[in-house]
N, C-alpha and C positions, 0 to 999 in steps of 0.2 A: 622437540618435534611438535607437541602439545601447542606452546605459545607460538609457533610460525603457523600451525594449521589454524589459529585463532585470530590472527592477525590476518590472514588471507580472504578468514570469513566473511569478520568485519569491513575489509575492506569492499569486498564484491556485493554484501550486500548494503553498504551506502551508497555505492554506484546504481544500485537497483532499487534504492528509495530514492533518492535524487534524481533518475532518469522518471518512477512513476510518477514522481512531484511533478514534474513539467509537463508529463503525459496525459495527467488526472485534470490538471489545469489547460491545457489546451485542448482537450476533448469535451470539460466543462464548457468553456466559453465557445465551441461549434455544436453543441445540446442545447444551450441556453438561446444561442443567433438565429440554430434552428426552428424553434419553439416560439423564437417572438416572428419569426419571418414568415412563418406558415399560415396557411390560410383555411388549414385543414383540420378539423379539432381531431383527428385521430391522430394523424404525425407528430401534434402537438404533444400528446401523452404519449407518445413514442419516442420522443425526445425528451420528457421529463423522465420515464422510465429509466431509457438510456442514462442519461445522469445521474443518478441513483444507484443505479449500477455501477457506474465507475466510481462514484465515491464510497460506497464501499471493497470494492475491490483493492484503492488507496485506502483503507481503512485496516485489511486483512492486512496488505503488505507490510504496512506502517507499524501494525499490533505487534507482528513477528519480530521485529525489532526492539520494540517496547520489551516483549516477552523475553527475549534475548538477555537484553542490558539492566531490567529490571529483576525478573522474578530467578531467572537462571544463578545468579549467586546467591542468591538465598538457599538453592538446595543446592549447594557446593558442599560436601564431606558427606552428604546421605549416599552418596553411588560405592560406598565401601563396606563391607562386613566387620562386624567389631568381633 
């Protein structure tokens, strides 16, 4: 039961780093088009902002993953009593 709820995880959430990859990146480059296209030095910083934002937002998602696949078997056998 363990290895199917683990396998379902993983799945949903590379579905959901691969959907934010594409999302981070085409929200980059309409923060960046906007930024050069303005003519307004406030929207400019509202749009450097805004991209900063998404990249880290891609950055949390990404992490949980990391944290996931990396750090997560390393404390495999401490969730037991001896």
């Amino acid at each position: 039961m363990f290895t199917v709820a683990d396998d379902i995880i993983r799945t949903v959430y590379n579905s959901i780093a691969g959907i934010s990859t594409a999302l981070a990146g085409l929200m980059s480059a309409v923060a960046v088009i906007g930024a050069k296209m303005s003519n307004n030095q406030h929207k400019v910083d509202q749009a450097w902002d805004w991209l900063k934002r998404v990249w880290i937002a891609w950055a949390v998602i990404n992490g949980i993953g990391a944290f996931i696949a990396y750090v997560r078997p390393l404390l495999d056998g401490y969730n037991t009593l001896p």
